[in-house]
C-alpha positions as CSV (number, residue, x, y, z in Angstrom):
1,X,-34.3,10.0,-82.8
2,X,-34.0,12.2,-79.6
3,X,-31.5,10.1,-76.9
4,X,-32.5,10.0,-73.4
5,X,-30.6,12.3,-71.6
6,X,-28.4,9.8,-68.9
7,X,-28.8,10.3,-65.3
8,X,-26.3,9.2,-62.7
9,X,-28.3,6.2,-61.4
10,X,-29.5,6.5,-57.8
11,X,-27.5,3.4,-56.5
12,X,-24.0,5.5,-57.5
13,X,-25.4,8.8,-56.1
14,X,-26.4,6.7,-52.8
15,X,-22.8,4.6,-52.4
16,X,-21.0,8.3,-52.8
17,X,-23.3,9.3,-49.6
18,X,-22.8,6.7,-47.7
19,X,-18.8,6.4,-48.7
20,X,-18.9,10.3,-47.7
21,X,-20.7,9.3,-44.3
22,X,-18.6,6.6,-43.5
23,X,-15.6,8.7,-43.8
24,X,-17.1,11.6,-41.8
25,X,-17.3,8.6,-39.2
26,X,-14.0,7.6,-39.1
27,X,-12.5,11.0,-38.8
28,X,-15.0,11.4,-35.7
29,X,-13.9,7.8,-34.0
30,X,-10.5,9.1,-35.1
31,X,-10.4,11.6,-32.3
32,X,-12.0,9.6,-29.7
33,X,-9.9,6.2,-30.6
34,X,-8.4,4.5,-27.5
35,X,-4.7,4.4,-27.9
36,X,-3.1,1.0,-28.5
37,X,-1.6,-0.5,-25.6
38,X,0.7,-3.5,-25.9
39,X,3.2,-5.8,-24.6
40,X,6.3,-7.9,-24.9
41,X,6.5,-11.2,-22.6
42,X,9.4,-12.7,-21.4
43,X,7.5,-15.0,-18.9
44,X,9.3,-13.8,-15.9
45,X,6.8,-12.9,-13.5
46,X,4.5,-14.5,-12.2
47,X,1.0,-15.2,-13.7
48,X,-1.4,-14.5,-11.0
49,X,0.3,-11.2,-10.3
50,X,1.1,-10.1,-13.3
51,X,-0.6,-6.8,-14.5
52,X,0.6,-7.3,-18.4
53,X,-1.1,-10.5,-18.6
54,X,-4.3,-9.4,-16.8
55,X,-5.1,-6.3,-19.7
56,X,-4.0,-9.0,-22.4
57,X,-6.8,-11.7,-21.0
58,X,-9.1,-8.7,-21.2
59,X,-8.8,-7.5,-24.5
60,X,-7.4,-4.1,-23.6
61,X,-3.8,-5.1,-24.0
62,X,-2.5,-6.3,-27.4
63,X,0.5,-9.2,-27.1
64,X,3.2,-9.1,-29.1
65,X,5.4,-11.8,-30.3
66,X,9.0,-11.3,-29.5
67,X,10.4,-11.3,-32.9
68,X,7.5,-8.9,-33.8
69,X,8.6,-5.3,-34.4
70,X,6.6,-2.1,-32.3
71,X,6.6,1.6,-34.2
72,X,5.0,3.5,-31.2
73,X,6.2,4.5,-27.9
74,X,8.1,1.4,-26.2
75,X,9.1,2.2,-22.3
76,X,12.0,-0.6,-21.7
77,X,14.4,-0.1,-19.0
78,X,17.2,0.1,-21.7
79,X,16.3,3.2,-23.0
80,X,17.7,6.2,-22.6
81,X,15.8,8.8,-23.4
82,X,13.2,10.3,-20.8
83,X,9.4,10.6,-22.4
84,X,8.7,13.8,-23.9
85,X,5.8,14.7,-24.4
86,X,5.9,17.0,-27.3
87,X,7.7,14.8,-29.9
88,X,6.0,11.5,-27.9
89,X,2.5,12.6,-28.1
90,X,2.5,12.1,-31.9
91,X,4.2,8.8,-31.8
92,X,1.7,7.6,-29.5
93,X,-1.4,8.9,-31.5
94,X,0.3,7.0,-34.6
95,X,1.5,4.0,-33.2
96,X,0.5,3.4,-29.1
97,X,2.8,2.5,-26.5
98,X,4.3,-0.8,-25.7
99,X,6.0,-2.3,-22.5
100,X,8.7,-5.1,-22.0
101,X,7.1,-7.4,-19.3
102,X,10.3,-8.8,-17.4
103,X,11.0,-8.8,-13.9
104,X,13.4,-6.4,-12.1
105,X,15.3,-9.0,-10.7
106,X,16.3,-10.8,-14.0
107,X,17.1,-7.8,-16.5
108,X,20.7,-8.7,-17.1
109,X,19.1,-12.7,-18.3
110,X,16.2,-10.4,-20.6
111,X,17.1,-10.7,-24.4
112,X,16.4,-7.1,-24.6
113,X,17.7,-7.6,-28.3
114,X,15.2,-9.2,-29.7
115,X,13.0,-7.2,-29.3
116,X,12.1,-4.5,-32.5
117,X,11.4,-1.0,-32.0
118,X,13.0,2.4,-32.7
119,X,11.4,4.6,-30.0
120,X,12.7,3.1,-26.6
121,X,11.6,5.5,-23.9
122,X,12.2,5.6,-20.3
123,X,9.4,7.3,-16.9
124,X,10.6,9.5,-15.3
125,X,10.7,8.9,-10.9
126,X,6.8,7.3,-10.4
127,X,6.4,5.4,-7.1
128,X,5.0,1.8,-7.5
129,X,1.4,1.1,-5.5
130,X,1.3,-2.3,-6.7
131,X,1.3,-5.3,-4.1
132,X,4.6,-6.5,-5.4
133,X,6.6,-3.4,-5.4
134,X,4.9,-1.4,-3.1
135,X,6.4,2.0,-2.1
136,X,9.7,1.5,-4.3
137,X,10.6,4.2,-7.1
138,X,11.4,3.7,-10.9
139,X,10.0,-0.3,-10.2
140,X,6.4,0.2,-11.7
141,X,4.4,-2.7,-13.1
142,X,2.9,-3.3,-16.2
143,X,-0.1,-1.3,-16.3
144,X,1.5,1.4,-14.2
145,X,3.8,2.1,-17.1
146,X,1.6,2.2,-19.5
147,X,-1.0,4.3,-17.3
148,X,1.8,7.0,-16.3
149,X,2.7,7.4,-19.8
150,X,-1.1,8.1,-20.8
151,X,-1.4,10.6,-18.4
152,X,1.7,12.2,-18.9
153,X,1.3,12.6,-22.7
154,X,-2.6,14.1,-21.8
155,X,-4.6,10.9,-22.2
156,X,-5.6,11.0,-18.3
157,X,-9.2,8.8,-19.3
158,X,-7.7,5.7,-20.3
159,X,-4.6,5.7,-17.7
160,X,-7.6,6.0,-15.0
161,X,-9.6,3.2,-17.4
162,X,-6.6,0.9,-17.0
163,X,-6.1,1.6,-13.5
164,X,-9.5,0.9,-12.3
165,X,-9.0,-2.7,-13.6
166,X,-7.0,-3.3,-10.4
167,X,-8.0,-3.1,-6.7
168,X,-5.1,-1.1,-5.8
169,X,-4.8,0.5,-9.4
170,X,-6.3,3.9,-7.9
171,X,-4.0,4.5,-5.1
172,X,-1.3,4.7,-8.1
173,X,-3.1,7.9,-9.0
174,X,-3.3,8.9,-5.3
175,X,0.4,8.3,-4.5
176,X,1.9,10.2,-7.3
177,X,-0.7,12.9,-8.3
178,X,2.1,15.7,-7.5
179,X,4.3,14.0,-9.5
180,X,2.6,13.2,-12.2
181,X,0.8,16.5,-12.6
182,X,4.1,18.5,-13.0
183,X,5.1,16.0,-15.6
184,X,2.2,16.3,-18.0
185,X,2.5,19.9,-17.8
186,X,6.1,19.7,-19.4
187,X,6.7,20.3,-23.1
188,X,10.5,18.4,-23.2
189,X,12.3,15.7,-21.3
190,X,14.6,18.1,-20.0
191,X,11.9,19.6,-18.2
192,X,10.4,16.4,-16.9
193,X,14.5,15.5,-16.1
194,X,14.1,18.7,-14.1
195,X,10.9,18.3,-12.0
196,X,13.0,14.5,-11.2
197,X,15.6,16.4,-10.5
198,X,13.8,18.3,-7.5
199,X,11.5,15.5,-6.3
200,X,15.0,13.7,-6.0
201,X,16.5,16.6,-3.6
202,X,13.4,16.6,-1.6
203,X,13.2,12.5,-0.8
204,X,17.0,13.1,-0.3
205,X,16.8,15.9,2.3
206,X,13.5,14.0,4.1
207,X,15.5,10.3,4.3
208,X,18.8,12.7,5.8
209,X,16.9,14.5,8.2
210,X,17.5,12.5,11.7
211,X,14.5,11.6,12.6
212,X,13.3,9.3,15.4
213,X,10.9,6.2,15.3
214,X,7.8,6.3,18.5
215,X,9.6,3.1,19.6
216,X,12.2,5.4,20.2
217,X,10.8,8.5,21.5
218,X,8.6,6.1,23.9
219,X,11.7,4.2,25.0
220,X,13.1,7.9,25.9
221,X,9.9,8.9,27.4
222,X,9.6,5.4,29.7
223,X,14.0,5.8,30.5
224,X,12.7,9.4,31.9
225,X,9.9,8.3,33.9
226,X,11.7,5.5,35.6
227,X,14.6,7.9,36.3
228,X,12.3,10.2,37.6
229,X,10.4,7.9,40.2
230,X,13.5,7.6,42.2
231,X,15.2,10.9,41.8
232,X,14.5,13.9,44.2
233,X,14.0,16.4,41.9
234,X,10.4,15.0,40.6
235,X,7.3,15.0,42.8
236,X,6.7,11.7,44.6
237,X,2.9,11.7,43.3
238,X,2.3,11.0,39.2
239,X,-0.7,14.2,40.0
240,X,2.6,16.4,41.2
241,X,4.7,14.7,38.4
242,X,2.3,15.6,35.6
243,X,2.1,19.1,37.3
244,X,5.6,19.6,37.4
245,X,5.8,18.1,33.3
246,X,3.4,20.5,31.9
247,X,5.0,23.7,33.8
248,X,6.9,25.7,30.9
249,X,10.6,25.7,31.9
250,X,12.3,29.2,33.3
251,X,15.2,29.9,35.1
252,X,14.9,28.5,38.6
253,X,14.2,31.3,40.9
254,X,16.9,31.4,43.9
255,X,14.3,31.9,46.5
256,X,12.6,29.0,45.6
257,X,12.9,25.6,47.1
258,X,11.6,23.5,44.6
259,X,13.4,22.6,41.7
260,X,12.2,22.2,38.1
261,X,13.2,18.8,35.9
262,X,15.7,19.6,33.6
263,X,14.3,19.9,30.2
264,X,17.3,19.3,27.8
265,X,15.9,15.8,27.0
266,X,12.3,17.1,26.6
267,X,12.9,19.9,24.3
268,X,14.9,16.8,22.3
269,X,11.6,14.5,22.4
270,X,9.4,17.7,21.3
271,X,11.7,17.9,18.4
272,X,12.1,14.3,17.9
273,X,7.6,13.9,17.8
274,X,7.3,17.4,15.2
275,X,9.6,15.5,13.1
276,X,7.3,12.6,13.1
277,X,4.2,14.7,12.3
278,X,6.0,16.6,9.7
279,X,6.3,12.6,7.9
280,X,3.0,11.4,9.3
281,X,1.1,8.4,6.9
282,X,-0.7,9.6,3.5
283,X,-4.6,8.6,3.5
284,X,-3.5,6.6,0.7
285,X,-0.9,4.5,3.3
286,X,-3.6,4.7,6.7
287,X,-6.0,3.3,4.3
288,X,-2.9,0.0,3.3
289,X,-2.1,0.1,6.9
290,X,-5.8,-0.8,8.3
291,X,-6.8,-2.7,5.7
292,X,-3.5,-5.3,6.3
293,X,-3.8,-4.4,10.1
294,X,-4.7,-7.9,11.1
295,X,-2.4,-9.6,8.6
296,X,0.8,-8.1,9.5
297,X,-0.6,-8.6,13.4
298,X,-0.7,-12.1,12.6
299,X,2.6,-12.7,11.2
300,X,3.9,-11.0,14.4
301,X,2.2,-13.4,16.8
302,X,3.5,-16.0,14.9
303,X,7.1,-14.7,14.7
304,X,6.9,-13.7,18.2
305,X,4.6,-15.9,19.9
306,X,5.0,-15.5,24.1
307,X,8.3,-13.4,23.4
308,X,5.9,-10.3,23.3
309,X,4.0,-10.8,26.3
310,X,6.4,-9.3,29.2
311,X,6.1,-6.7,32.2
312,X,7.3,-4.0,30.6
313,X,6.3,-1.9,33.8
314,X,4.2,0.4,31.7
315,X,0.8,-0.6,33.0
316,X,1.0,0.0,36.4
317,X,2.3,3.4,35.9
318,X,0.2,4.5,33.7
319,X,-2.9,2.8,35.2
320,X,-2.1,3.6,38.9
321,X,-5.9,2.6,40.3
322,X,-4.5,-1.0,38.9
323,X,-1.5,-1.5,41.3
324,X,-3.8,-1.0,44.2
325,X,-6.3,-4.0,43.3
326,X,-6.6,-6.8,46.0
327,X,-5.3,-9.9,44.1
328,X,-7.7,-12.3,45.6
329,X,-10.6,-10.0,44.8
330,X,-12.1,-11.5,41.9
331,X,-12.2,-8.8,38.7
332,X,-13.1,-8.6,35.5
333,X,-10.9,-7.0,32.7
334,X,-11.8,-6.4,28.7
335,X,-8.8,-5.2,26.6
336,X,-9.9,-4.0,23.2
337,X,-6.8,-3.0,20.4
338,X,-3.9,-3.4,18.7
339,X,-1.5,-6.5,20.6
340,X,-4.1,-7.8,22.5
341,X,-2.3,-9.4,25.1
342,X,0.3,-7.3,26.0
343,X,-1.3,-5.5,28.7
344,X,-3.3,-8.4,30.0
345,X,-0.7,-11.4,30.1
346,X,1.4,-9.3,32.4
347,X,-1.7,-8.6,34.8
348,X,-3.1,-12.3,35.0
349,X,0.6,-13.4,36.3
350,X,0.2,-11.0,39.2
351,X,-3.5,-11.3,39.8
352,X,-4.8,-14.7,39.6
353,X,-8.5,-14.0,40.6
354,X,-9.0,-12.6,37.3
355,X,-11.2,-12.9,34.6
356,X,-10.0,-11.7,31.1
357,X,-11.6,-11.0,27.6
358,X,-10.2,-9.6,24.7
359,X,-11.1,-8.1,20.9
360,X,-8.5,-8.2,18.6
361,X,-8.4,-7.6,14.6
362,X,-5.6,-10.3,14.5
363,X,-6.8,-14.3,15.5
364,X,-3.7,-15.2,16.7
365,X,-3.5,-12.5,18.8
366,X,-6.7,-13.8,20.7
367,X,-5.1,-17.2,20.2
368,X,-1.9,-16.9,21.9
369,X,-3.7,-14.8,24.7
370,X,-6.3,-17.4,25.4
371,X,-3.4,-20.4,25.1
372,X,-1.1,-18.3,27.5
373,X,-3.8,-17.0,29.9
């Protein structure tokens, strides 16, 4: 009797195909995988402001338990080792990275020891953008850790994914693109210690160098011009006086009778204002500044109240035609800006036939004006 010769049945043949496809698969989603992200939490900060939280309630953040061990990448400010991103990269493709969510002001009450890990790293000098800790270095949130670290070790996508989960996340990016460029170039973490190193030097030698605030230099500026209304060596007339300002200074010539103003304390304001425009505002910080404007206005005027609102002789000098209005001539004056009030308050006192209006980006600015007017 002839035996039928035995086929592999077609349901083995297609599992192996589809086993073989699925694995192709995985290898593909393999090297597009998001890196995990997690997180410690000590329930220090607080809720609404916490960025660790914010990714966990999203699903992008796992949350550990604190007797729960971690066998990637875990930035804690007990470490003390600086990433590196040729021995890290690998630990964070293996096992992700992890942060300690604590506050800065309670790290000697944090039970650091509990925690589980074997790869404690620290960042390297990152300014923080985040409301709470705006402007201060080493003092990053949450997802600003975990972000840096991304991009450092060459996963720039998601650090810009988590980022964009925040209003302000962005402007992390803007404020330390320098910085954090140079770092994910570096192989070691004595090369990222170095690139510190110099960004150190430079923030040292900008914070030593003595520079003047505009309060200052205007103070100077207003000291001169009141000097110089009284003293014989500058023009009676403020067309003769601005003549006389914007003549470049030479020796005086002996058959001359006039007499240029000494220029010592010029040539110090000069120096005083390049020094300003040498540190003027980022886009990033005009941006902060004008959008809070009215805000940080507001808690002036409420600080200050009426306080702010004195003759400080400025108007008159620099708006002559106004010192030459007939007080019982009825006028009308609009003052548009910044401290709304400060020019007109002075003004109604002196001329009572007046009638005022002002714009303002801060309420209580317009508030006090119109209660004090």
């Amino acid at each position: 009797m002839k035996t039928k010769r035995k086929h592999p049945s077609s349901s083995k043949y297609e599992r192996g195909m589809a086993e073989t496809q699925v694995c192709g698969s995985n290898l593909s989603n393999e090297a597009h995988r998001e890196i995990l992200t997690a997180m410690w939490d000590f329930e220090q900060c607080d809720p609404k402001r916490c960025s660790g939280r914010k990714l966990v309630r999203l699903g992008i953040t796992k949350l550990l338990r604190l007797n729960e061990s971690f066998g990637g990448i875990v930035l804690t400010p007990t470490a003390t080792c600086v990433l590196s991103p040729d021995t890290d990269r690998q630990l964070m493709y293996s096992g992700g990275i992890a942060v300690v969510d604590c506050s800065w002001a309670q790290l000697e009450q944090t039970g650091f020891k509990k925690l589980k890990f074997h790869h404690g790293r620290l960042l390297p000098l990152l300014i923080a953008s985040n409301p709470v800790k705006y402007g201060k270095p080493f003092q990053l949130s949450c997802v600003e850790a975990l972000a840096a670290s991304l991009y450092i070790l060459g996963e720039h996508n998601q650090a810009t994914e988590l980022l964009n989960k925040f209003s302000w996340g962005h402007q992390f990016l803007t404020l330390n693109d320098q910085w954090l460029q140079s770092y994910a170039k570096c192989s070691t973490s004595k090369e990222i210690l170095c690139f510190q190193e110099r960004f150190l030097d430079e923030i040292t030698r900008v914070d030593s160098s003595n520079t003047e605030s505009y309060a200052d230099i205007y103070a100077e500026l207003d000291k001169q011009i009141s000097a110089g209304s009284s003293s014989s060596e500058y023009c009676s007339s403020s067309e003769d006086f601005t003549e006389q300002a914007t003549k470049t200074h030479s020796p005086t010539d002996d058959n001359s009778d006039q007499h240029d103003p000494p220029m010592i304390e010029g040539e110090k304001i000069n120096k005083a204002i390049a020094k300003q425009i040498d540190t003027l505002a980022s886009s990033f910080e005009r941006t902060k500044l004008f959008k809070e404007c009215g805000k940080n206005w507001d808690r002036f005027y409420k600080r200050n109240g009426v306080r702010f609102f004195k003759d400080r002789h400025w108007t008159t000098r620099e708006f002559t035609e106004l010192s030459s209005l007939h007080n019982r001539i009825p006028r009308s004056l609009l003052e548009v800006g910044c401290g709304v009030g400060n020019f007109l308050v002075p003004l109604i006192e002196s001329m009572l036939s007046i009638s005022k209006a002002g714009i303002n980006i801060s309420e209580e600015s317009c508030r006090v004006s119109k209660t004090n007017g």
